[in-house]
C-alpha positions as CSV (number, residue, x, y, z in Angstrom):
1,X,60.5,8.9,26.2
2,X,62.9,11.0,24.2
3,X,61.7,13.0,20.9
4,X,64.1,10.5,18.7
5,X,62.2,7.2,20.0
6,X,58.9,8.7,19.5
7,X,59.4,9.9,16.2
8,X,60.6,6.0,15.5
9,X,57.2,4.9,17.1
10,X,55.5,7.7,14.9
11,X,57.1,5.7,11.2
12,X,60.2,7.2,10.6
13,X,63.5,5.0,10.1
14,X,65.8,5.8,12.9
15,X,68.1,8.1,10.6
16,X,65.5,9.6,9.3
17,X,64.0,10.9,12.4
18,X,67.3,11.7,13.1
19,X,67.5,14.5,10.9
20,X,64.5,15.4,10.7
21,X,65.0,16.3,14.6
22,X,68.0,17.7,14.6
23,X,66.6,20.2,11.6
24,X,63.8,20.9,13.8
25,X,66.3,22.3,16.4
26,X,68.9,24.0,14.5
27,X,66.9,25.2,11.7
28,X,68.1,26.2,8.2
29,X,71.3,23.7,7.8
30,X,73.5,22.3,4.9
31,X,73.7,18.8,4.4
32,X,77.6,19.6,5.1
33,X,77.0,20.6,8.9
34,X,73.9,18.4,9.2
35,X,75.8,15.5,8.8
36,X,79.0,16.8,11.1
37,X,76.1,17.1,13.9
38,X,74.5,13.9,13.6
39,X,78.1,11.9,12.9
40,X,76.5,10.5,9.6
41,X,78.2,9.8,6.0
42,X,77.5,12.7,4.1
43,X,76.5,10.8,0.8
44,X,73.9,9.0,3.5
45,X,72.7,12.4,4.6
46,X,72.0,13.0,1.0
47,X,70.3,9.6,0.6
48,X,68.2,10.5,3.6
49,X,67.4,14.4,3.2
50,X,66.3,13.0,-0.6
51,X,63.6,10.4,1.5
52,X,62.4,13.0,4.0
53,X,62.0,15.5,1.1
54,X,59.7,13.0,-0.7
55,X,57.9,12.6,2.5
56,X,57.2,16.5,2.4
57,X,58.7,16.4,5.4
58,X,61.6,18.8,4.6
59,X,61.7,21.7,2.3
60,X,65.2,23.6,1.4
61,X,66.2,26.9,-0.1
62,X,69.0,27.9,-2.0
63,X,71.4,30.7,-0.7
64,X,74.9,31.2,-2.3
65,X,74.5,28.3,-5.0
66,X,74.1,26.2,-1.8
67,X,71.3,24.1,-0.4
68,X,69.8,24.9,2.8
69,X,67.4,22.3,4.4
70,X,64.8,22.9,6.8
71,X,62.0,20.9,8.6
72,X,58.4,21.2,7.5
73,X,55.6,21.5,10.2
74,X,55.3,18.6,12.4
75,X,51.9,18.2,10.8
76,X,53.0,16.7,7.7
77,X,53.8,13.5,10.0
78,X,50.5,12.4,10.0
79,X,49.8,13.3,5.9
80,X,50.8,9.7,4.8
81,X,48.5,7.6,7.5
82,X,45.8,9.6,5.9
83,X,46.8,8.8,2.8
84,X,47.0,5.0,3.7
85,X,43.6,5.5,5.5
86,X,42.2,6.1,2.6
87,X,43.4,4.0,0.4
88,X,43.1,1.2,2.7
89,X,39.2,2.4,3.2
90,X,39.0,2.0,-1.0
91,X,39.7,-1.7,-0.8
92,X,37.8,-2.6,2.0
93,X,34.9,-3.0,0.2
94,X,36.6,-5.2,-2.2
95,X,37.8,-7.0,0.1
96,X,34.7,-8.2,1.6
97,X,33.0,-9.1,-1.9
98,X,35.6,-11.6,-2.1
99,X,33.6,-14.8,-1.5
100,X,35.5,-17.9,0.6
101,X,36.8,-20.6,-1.6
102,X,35.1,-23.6,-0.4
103,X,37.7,-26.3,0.7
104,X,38.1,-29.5,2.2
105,X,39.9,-28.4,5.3
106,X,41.9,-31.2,7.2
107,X,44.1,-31.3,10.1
108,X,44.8,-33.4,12.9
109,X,44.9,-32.9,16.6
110,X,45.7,-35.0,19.6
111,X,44.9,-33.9,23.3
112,X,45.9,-36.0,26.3
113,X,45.1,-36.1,29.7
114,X,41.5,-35.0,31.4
115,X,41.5,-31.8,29.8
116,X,42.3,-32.9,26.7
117,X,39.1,-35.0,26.8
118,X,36.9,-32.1,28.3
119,X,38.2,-30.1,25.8
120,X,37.1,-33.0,22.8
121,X,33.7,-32.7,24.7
122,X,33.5,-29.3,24.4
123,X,34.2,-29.2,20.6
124,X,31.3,-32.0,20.1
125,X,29.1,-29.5,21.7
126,X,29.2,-27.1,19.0
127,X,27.2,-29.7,16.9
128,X,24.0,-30.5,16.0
129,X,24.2,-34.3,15.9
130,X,27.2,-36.5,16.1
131,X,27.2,-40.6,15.5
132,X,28.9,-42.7,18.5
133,X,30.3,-45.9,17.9
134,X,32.0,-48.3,21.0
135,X,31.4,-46.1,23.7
136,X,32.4,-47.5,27.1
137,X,31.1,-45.4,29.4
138,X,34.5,-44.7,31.1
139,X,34.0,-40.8,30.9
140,X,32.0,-40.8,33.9
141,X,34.3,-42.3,35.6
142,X,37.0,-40.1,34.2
143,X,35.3,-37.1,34.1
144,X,32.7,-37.8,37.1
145,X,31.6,-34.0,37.7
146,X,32.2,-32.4,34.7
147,X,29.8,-35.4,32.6
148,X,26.7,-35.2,33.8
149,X,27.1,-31.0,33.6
150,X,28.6,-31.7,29.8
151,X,25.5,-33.9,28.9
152,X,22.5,-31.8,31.0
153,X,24.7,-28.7,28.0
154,X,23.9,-30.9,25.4
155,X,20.2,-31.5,26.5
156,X,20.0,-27.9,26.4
157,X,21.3,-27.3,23.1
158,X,19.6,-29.9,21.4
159,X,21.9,-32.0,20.5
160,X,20.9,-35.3,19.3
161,X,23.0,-38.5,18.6
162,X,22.9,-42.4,17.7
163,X,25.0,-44.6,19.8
164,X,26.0,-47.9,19.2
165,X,27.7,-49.9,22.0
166,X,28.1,-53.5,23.8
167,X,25.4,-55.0,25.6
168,X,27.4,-55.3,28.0
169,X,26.6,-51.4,28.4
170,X,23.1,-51.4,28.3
171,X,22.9,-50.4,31.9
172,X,25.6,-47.4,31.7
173,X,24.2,-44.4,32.4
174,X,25.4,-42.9,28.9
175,X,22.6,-45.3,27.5
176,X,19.8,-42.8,29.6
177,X,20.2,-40.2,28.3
178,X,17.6,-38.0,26.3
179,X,18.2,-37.3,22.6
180,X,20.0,-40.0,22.3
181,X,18.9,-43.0,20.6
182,X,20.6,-46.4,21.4
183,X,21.3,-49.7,19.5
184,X,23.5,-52.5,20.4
185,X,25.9,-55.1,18.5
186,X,27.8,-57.9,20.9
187,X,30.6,-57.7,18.5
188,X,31.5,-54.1,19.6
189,X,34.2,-54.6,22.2
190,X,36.5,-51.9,22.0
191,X,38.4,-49.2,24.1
192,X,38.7,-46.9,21.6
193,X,35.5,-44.8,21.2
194,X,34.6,-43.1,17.4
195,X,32.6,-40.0,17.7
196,X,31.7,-38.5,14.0
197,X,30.5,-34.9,14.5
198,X,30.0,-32.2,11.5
199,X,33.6,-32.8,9.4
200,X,35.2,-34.3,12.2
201,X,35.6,-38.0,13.7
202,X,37.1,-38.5,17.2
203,X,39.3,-41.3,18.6
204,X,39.7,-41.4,21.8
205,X,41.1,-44.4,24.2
206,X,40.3,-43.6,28.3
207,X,43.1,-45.5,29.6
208,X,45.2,-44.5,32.8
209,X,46.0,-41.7,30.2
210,X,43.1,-40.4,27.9
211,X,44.1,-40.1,24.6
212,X,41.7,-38.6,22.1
213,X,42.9,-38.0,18.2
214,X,40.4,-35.5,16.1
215,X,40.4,-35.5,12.5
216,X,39.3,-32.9,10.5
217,X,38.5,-34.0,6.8
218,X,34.8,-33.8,5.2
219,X,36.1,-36.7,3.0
220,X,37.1,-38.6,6.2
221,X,34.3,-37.7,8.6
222,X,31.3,-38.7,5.8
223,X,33.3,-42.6,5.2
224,X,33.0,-43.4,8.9
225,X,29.0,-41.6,8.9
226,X,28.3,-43.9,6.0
227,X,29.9,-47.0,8.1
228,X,28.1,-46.2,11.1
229,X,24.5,-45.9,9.0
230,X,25.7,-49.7,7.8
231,X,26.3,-51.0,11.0
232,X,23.0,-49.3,12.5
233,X,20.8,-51.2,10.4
234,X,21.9,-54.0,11.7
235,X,22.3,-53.4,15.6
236,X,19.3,-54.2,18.1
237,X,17.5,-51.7,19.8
């Protein structure tokens, strides 16, 4: 890599490191014949000698009522990172007392497809208890292999979870398993399955194409918890 590119990658402007090379090389030069080597405007060699001087990159002297500049040690490249090092360093600590506004954070996401549903799974798993309502028991059908290693995961973690689904359903294998706790209600004959976890409800619809919709809104998620509590009062065990 050539001297000019590397001083580029070390901070300086391209002009800049320019000069600041080409003093390096020749020495003691007048802004006159710096700029003749280097094909620059001389007003813009002025401009730029002026920015590498604040730098303390280049010093001059004076011979003949004329100004001679020359490059300062190669050292002085590194003098402003340490200055930004340290400055930086003094507002770290500011920086972390800064406490995190508390907000109602929303978005909305929609996966397709068998990995977008193994992916929705893998998001519920990060909970500590999530509220089912209208599951079909398609999933294990869908997802045959990766189910039963998803659920054995969340036996593992902990999880617990309410489900409330058809009769219809009451011999699905979803209905088995441990740590979660089953009701039923006839009138629940959907495809589309609600699953409320932390701030977040999930839609999803296992047709020839899984479709699963998560929305993420504290708001959103504790309306449908507060449904789901309704209709579990009523639903038979």
């Amino acid at each position: 890599m050539e001297l000019h590119v590397e001083l580029k990658k070390a901070g300086l402007p391209d002009n800049q490191a320019k000069v600041y090379l080409e003093l390096i090389k020749r020495g003691s030069l007048s802004a006159n014949k710096l700029s003749k080597n280097i094909g620059l405007d001389r007003t813009l060699t002025y401009q730029i000698l002026n920015n590498l001087l604040e730098k303390g990159l280049i010093s001059y002297i004076i011979k003949e009522n004329k100004k001679y500049f020359e490059a300062a040690s190669p050292d002085n490249l590194i003098r402003p990172i340490k200055e930004q090092e340290k400055f930086i360093n003094s507002i770290i600590p500011k920086l972390k007392s800064i406490k995190k506004l508390e907000e109602n954070e929303q978005e909305v996401k929609v996966y397709e497809g068998k990995k977008g549903l193994k992916t929705f799974f893998e998001d519920i798993l990060k909970s500590k208890d999530i509220c089912i309502f209208g599951a079909t028991g398609k999933s294990y059908e869908i997802l045959r292999f990766e189910v039963p290693h998803i659920s054995k995961k969340a036996e593992k973690l902990g999880i617990k979870g309410r489900m409330i689904t058809s009769l219809e359903n009451k011999k699905q294998e979803m209905t088995k398993l441990k740590n979660l706790k089953v009701r039923y209600l006839d009138e629940v004959k959907s495809p589309a399955t609600t699953t409320i976890y932390k701030n977040k409800v999930g839609i999803h619809v296992l047709s020839d194409k899984p479709i699963v919709i998560i929305i993420k809104n504290k708001d959103v998620a504790d309306g449908y918890r507060s449904y789901f509590n309704f209709l579990w009062k009523i639903a038979k065990k």
